[in-house]
Structure formats: C-alpha cells, structure tokens
C-alpha positions in Angstrom: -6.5 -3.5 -16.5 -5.2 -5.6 -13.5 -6.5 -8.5 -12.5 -8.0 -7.5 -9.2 -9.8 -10.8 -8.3 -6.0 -11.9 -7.4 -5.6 -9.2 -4.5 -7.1 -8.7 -1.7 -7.0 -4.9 -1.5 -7.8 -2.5 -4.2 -6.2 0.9 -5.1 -7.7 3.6 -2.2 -7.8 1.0 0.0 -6.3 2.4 3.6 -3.8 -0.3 4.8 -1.3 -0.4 7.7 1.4 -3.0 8.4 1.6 -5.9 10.3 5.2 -5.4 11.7 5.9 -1.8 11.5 4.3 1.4 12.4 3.2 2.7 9.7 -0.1 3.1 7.2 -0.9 4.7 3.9 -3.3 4.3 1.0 -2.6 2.0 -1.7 -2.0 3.7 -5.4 -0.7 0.9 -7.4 -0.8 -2.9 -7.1 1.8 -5.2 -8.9 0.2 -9.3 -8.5 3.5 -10.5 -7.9 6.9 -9.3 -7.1 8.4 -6.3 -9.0 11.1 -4.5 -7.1 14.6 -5.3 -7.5 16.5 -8.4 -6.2 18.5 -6.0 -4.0 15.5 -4.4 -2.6 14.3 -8.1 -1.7 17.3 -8.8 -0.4 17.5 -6.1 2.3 14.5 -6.9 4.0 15.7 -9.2 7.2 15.2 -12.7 6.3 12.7 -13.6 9.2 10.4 -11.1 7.7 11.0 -11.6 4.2 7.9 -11.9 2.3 7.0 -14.5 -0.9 7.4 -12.8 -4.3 4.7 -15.2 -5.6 1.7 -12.4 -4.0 0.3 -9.3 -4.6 2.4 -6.3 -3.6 1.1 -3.1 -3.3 2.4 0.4 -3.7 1.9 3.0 -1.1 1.6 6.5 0.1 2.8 5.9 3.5 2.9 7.9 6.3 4.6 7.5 10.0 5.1 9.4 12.9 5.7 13.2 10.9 7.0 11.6 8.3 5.9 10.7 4.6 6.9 8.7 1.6 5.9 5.8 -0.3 6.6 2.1 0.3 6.5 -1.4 -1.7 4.7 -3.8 0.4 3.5 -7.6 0.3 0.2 -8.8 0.8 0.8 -11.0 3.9 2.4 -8.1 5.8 -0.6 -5.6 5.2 -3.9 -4.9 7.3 -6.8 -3.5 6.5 -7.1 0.2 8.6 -10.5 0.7 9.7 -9.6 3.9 12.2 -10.9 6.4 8.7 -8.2 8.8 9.6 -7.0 10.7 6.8 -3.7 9.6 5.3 -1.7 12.9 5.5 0.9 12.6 2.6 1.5 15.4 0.0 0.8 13.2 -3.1 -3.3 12.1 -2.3 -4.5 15.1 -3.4 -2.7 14.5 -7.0 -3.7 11.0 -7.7 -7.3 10.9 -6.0 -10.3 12.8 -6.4 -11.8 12.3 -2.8 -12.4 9.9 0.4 -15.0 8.2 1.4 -15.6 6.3 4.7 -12.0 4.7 5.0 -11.3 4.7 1.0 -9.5 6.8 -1.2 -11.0 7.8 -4.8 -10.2 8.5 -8.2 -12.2 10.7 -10.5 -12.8 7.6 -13.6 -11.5 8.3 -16.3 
C-alpha cells in the first residue's frame, strides 16, 4: 500500500483549495507527480506547483458543478465546514461519512 506517512492527507479526507473555489474528497493519492508534462505545463507558471510532493486525486465539486481534479499538496486545505461533498461518484467508491471524512468499507 502507499506510503502514507509521506502525505499529509489521507483518502476521505475533505479538502478545498488554496487558490480556487472549489472542494472535494480525496480518492487517490500519487507521493509525487503523475499527470502528464502537458497537464503540468498548463497550469500558469506563478501557481505551478513542485512535482517532488504528494498530489492528490479528487472528487471535486464547484458552484453546480462536479468532476474530478489532480491537485498538489501545497495548494490543498483541510475543509472543516462537514458539508457533504455532492458529486455522483462518492456513493460508488465510499461506504459512508463521518464527521468531515469520507469512508470505505475495508476490504
């Protein structure tokens, strides 16, 4: 399994960005960079983030709108509001919530 003492959040973890309005709940976590170079290269250089961290992958939601994003450590915060996370995919990859975190059923 991954090696989770690297990253600061954990899979069901609710997060939010640090420069963009948007939050979600974390489903997968790659410890460093794993997108494409043309992906990396599309994000404006003064927000660019270092490839040599965790980045996590999302089920994101903003406004009315849902998808998933691909997001370095340094640009997430934790979201302590407990709102749900309304995107059609939670109720296929976790079991439940509880308090502001997602669950899995182990398996």
């Amino acid at each position: 399994m991954a090696r989770s003492d690297n990253a600061k959040f954990s899979i069901g973890d609710v997060v939010k960005h640090r420069h963009f309005d948007f939050r979600g709940v974390i489903y997968d976590v790659d410890f460093e960079f794993n997108n494409s170079e043309e992906w990396y290269q599309s994000i404006p250089k003064e927000v660019r983030p270092r490839k040599d961290q965790p980045f996590y992958h999302l089920l994101a939601e903003s406004n009315e709108v849902t998808y998933e994003a691909y997001v370095s450590e340094q640009n997430l915060l934790l979201d302590k509001s407990k709102e749900p996370v309304r995107h059609p995919l939670i109720e296929e990859i976790f079991s439940g919530k509880k308090g502001s975190s997602y669950f899995k059923i182990s398996n």
